[in-house]
FILUM-77067 format. One record per atom (N, C-alpha, C): chain; x, y, z. Coordinates in steps of 0.2 Angstrom, whole numbers, plus 5000, padded with zeros to 4 digits. Layout:
REM residues N
  ch    xx    yy    zz
   A     X     Y     Z
...
This chain:
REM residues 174
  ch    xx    yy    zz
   A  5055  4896  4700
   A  5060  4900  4702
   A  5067  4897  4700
   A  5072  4900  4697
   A  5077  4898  4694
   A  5083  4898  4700
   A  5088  4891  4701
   A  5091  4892  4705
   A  5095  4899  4704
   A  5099  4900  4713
   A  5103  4904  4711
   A  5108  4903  4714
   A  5116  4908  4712
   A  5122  4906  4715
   A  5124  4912  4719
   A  5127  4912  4725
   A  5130  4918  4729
   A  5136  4920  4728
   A  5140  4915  4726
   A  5147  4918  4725
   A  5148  4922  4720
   A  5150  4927  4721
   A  5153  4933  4714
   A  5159  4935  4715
   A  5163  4934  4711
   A  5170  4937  4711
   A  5170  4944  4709
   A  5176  4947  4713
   A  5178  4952  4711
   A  5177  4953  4705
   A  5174  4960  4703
   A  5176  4961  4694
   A  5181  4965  4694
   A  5182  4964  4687
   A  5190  4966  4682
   A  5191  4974  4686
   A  5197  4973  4686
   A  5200  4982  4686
   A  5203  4987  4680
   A  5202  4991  4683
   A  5206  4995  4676
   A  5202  4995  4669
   A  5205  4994  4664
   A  5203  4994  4656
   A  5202  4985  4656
   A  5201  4983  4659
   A  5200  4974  4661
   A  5191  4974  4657
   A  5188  4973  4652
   A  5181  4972  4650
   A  5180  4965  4653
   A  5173  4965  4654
   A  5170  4961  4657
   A  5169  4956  4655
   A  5168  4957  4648
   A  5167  4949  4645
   A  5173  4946  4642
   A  5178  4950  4643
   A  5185  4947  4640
   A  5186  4945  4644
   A  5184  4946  4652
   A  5187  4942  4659
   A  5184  4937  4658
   A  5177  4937  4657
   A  5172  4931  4658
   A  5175  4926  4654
   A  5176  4927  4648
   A  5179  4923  4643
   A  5184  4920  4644
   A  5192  4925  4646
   A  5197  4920  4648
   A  5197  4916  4653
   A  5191  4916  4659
   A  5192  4911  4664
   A  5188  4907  4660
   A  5182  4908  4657
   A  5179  4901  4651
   A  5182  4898  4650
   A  5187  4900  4647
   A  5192  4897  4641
   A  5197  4893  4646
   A  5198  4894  4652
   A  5201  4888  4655
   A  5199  4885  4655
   A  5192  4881  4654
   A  5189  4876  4657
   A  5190  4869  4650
   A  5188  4863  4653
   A  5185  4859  4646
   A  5181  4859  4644
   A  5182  4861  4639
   A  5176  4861  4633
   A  5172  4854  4632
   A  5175  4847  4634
   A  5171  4841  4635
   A  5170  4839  4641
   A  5165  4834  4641
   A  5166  4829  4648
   A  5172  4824  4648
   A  5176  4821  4642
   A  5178  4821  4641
   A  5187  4822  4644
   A  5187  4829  4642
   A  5191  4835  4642
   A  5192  4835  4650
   A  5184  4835  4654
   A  5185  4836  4660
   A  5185  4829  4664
   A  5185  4825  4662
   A  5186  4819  4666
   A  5193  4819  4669
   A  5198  4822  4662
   A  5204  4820  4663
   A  5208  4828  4666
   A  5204  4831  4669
   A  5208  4836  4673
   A  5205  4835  4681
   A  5210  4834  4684
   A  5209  4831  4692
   A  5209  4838  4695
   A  5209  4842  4694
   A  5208  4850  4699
   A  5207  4854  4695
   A  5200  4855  4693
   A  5195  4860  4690
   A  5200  4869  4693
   A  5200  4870  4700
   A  5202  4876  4702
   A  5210  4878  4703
   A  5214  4872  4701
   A  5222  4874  4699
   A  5223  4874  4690
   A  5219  4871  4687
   A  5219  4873  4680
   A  5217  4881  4682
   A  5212  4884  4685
   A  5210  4888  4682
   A  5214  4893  4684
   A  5218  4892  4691
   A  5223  4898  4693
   A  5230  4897  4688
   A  5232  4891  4687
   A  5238  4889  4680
   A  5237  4894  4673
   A  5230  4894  4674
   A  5231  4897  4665
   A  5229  4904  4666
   A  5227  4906  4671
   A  5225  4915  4673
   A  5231  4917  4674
   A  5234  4912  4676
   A  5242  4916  4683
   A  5243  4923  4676
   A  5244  4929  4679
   A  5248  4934  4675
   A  5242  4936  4670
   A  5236  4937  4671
   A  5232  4937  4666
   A  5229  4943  4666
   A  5228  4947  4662
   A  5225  4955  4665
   A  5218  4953  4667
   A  5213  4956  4670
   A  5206  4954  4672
   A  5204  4949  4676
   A  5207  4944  4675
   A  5206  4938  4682
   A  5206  4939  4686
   A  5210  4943  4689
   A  5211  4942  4698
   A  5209  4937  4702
   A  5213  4931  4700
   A  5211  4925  4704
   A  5219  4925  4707
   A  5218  4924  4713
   A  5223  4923  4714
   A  5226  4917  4721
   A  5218  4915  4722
   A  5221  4907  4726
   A  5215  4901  4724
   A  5214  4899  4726
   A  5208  4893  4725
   A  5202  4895  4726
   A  5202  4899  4732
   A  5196  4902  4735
   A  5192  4907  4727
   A  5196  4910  4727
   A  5195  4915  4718
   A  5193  4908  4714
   A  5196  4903  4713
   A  5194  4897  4706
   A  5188  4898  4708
   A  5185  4893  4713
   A  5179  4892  4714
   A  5174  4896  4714
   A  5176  4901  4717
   A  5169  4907  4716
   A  5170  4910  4709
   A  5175  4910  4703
   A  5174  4911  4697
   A  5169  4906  4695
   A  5173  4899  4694
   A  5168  4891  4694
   A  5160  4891  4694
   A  5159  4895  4701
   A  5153  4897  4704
   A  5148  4900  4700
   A  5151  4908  4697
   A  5150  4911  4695
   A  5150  4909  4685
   A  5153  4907  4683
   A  5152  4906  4678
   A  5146  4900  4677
   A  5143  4897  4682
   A  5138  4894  4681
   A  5130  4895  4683
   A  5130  4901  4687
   A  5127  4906  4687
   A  5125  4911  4680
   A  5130  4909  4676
   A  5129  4915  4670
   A  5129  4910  4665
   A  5128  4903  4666
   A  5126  4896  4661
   A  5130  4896  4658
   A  5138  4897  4657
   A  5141  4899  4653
   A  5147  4891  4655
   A  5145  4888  4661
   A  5148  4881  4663
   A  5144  4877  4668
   A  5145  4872  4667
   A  5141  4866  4669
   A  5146  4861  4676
   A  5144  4860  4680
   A  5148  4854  4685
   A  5145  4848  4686
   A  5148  4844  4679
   A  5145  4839  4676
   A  5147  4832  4682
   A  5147  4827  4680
   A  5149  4820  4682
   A  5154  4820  4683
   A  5159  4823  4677
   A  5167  4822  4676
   A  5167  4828  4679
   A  5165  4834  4682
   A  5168  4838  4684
   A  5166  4845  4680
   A  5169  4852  4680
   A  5167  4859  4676
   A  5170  4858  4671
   A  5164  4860  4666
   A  5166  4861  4657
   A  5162  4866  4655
   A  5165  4869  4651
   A  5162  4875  4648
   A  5155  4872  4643
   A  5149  4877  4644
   A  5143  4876  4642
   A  5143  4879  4632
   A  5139  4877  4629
   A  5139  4880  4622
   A  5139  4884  4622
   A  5135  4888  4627
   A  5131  4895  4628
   A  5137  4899  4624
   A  5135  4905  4619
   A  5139  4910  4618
   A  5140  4915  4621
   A  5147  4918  4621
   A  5147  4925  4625
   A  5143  4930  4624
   A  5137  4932  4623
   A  5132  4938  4623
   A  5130  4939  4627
   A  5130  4947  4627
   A  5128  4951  4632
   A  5124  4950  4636
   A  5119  4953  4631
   A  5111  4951  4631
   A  5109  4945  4636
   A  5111  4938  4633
   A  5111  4933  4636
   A  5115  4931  4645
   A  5119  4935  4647
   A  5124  4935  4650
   A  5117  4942  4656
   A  5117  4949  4654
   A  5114  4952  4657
   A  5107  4946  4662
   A  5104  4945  4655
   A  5097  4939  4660
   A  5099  4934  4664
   A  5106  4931  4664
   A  5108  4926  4668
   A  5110  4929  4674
   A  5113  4934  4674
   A  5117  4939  4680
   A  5108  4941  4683
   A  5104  4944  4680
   A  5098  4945  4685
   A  5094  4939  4688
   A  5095  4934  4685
   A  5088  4926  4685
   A  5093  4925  4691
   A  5099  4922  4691
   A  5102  4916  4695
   A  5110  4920  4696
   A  5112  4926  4698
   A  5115  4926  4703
   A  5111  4930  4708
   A  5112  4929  4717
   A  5110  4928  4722
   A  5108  4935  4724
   A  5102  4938  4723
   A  5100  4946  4726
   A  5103  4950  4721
   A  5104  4948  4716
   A  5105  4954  4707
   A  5100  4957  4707
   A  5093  4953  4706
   A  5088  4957  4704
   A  5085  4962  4709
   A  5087  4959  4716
   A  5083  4966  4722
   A  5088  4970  4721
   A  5096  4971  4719
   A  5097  4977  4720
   A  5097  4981  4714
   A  5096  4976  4706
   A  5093  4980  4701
   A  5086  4985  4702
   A  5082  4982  4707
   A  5075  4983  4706
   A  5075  4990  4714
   A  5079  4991  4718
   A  5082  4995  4720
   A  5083  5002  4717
   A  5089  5003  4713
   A  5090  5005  4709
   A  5085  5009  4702
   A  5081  5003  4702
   A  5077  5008  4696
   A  5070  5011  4701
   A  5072  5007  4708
   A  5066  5013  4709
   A  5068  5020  4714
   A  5075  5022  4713
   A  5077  5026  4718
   A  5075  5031  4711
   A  5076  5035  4714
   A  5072  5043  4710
   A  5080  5046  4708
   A  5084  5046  4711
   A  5091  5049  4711
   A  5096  5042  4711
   A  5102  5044  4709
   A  5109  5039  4712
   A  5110  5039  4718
   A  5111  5031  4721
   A  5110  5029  4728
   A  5117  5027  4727
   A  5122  5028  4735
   A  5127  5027  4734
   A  5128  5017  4738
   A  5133  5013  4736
   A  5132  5008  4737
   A  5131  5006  4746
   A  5132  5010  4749
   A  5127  5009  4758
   A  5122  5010  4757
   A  5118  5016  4754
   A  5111  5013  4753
   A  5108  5009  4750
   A  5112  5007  4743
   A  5109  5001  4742
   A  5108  4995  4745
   A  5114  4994  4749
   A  5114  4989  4754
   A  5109  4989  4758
   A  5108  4997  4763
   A  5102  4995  4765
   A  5095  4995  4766
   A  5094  4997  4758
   A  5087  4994  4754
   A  5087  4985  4754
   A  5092  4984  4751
   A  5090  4979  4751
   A  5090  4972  4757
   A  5094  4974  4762
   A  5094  4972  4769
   A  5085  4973  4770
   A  5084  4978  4770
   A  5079  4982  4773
   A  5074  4975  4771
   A  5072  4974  4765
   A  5070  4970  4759
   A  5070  4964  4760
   A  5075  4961  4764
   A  5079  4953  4766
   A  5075  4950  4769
   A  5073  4945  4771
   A  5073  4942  4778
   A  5078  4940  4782
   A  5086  4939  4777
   A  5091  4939  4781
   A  5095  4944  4781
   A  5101  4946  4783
   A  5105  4951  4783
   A  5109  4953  4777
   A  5112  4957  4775
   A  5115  4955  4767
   A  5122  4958  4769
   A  5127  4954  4766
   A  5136  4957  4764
   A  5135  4964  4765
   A  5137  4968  4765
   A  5140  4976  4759
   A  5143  4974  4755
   A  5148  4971  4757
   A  5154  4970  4754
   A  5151  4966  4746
   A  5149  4960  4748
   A  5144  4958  4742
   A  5139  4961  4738
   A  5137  4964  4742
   A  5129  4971  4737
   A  5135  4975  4732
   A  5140  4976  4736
   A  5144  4981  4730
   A  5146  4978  4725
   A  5149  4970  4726
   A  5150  4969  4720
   A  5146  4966  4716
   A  5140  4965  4717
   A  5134  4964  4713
   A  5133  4973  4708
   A  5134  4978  4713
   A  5133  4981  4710
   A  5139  4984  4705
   A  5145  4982  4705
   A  5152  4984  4702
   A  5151  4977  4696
   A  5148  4972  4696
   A  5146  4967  4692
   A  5140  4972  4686
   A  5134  4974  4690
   A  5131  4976  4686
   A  5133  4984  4681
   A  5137  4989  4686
   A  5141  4992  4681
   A  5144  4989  4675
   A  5147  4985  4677
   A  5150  4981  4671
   A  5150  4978  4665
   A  5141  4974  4665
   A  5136  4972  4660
   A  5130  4975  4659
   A  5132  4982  4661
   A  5127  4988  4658
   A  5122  4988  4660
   A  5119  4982  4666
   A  5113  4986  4671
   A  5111  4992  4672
   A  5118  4994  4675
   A  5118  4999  4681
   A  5124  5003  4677
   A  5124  5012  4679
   A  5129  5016  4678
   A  5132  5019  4684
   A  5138  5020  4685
   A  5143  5024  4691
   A  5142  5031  4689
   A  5138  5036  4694
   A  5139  5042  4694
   A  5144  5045  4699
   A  5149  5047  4698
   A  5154  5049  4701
   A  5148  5056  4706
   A  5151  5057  4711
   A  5148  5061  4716
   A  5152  5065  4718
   A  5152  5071  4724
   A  5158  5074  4726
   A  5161  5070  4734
   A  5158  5066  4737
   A  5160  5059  4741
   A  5161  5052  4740
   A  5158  5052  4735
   A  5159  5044  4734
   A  5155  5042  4726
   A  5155  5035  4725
   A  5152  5035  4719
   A  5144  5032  4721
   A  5144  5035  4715
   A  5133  5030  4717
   A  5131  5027  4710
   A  5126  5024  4710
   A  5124  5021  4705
   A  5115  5022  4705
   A  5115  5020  4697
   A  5108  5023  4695
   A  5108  5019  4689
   A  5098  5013  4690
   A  5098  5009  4684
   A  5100  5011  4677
   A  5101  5007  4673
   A  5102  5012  4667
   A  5096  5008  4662
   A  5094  5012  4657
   A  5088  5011  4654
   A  5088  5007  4649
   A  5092  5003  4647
   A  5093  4997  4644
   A  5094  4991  4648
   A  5095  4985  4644
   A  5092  4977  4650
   A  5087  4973  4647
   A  5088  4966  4649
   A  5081  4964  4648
   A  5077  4963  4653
């Protein structure tokens, strides 16, 4: 069983894509070990070069580090000896969807939620399928963005409702 990470950041708003957000927080990190020896604050570099950046939405430390988190979760960075550097890994989808199910924290129970609900389930039920499912208690506030994540990298699709939005697996994925 592959480790996994809890933290998840907010996803992008607006016309923000997901992998062009994922990218430019990437793109702040060092590409060496090297690169990252010589940067004493992995999480002020990454709010220095987001500041004003459409998609990021980092906006203290606490956002670095759960992006940080989060990008290593999706193997897309490493927190090597020297510190976080960006992994070879390429931005792909495909590859990026499998990482977001394997090793970020309760992605697959509320994927696996979702494809077994017969209708779109709005994000409180989701919630509480997979509390139900737990042994421990779960976020809401976290299950939603798990699920606003899986919207995002085409797990999941947002059906608009006449109260709220809900969601419904989608049939594409690995």
């Amino acid at each position: 069983m592959p480790l996994t990470f809890k933290p998840i950041p907010e996803p992008p708003h607006g016309s923000a894509d997901a992998l062009e957000s994922i990218a430019t927080v990437r793109a702040t990190l060092p590409a060496t070990e090297a690169e990252a020896a010589d940067t004493p604050d992995c999480c002020a570099r990454v709010l220095d070069r987001t500041d004003g950046v459409e998609g990021a939405q980092i906006r203290d430390r606490d956002d670095a580090a759960t992006w940080l988190t989060f990008l290593r979760a999706l193997e897309l960075a490493v927190d090597g000896t020297e510190g976080y550097r960006r992994t070879e890994q390429k931005l792909e989808l495909a590859a990026i969807q499998m990482a977001f199910r394997e090793r970020v924290h309760g992605a697959q129970t509320v994927l696996d939620v979702l494809d077994a609900a017969a209708k779109p389930l709005s994000a409180a039920t989701v919630a509480e399928r997979v509390d139900a499912a737990s042994r421990r208690p779960v976020e809401r506030e976290r299950v939603g963005r798990v699920l606003e994540w899986a919207v995002r990298l085409e797990l999941a699709e947002q059906v608009a409702s006449e109260d709220e939005h809900r969601y419904r697996a989608t049939a594409v994925g690995p």
